[in-house]
C-alpha positions, 0 to 999 in steps of 0.5 A, spaced: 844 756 525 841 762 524 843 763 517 840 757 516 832 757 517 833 765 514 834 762 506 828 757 507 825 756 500 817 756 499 817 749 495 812 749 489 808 743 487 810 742 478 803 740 474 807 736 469 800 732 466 796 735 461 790 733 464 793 737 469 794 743 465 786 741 463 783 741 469 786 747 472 783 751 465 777 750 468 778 754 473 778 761 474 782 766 470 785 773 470 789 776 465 793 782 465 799 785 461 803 780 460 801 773 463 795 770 464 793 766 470 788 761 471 787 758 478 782 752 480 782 748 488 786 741 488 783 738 495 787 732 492 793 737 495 797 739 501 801 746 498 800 750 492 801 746 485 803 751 478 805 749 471 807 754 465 805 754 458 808 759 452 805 757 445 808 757 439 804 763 437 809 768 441 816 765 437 821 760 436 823 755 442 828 760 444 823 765 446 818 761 449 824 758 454 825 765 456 818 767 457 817 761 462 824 762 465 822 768 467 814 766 468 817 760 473 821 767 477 815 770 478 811 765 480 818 762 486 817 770 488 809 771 488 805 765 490 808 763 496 806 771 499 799 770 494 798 764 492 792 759 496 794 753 498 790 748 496 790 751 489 794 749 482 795 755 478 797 755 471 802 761 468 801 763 461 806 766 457 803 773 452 806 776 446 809 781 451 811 776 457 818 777 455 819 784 452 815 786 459 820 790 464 821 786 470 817 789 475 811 791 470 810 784 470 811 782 477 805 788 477 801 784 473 802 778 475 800 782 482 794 784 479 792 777 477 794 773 483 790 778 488 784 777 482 783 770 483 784 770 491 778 775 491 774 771 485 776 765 490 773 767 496 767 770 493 763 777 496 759 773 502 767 769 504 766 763 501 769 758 496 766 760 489 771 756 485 767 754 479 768 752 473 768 758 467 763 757 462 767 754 456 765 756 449 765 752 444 
C-alpha cells in the first residue's frame, strides 16, 4: 500500500485546440537554448494546462516528434515542481531541441519556468500576467 501512494503521478491538463495554443501565445514568454515557453493564467482551470509545438522550420516529421517526445519529458518532469497551477503553457521545440543534451535542456527549461513564474508575480507579489505587445 505504500508502494502505492510513492508512484503517484502529477496529471497535466493536454491544450488539443489552436484557439487554445492562440491564447496562450499571448501571454508571457521566455526563451532559453533549447525551447521556448510561453505561459498566460486560465482561471477557467483547476490544474496546469500544456501543449507542444515544433514547426516544420526545425525538419521532417521524424524530427519534430522527437523534439515534443522529449518537450513532453521535460514538461512531465518539471511543472508539477515549477509550474502555476491555474496556467497553460505551451513548449515550443527549437532547432537545437533535440540535439541539446538532456540535462542542458532540463536547465534550460529550468531557466525558462522560474522566468515566468517571476514575471507572473511581479516585483510588488501581484499578478502581472498581461499580454505581450504583438508586432505586426
Amino acid at each position: 500500500m505504500k508502494a502505492a501512494m510513492t508512484n503517484i503521478k502529477f496529471k497535466l491538463g493536454v491544450l488539443k485546440k489552436r484557439s487554445e495554443f492562440l491564447y496562450v501565445r499571448n501571454g508571457l514568454y521566455s526563451a532559453k537554448g533549447g525551447v521556448v515557453v510561453q505561459m498566460r493564467e486560465n482561471a477557467a482551470r483547476d490544474g496546469i494546462g500544456v501543449g507542444f509545438t515544433a514547426t516544420k522550420k526545425i525538419g521532417n516529421a521524424v524530427i519534430r516528434n522527437r523534439a515534443k517526445r522529449r518537450l513532453r519529458e521535460v514538461a512531465r518532469a518539471l511543472l508539477p515542481e515549477l509550474g502555476l497551477t491555474g496556467h497553460d503553457y505551451v513548449f515550443i521545440a527549437r532547432d537545437s531541441t533535440t540535439a541539446r543534451q538532456w540535462t542542458d535542456l532540463l536547465d534550460d527549461t529550468r531557466k525558462a519556468l522560474i522566468t515566468l513564474s517571476r514575471r507572473a508575480s511581479g516585483p510588488t507579489g501581484e499578478d502581472n500576467t498581461q499580454p505581450k505587445s504583438q508586432s505586426a
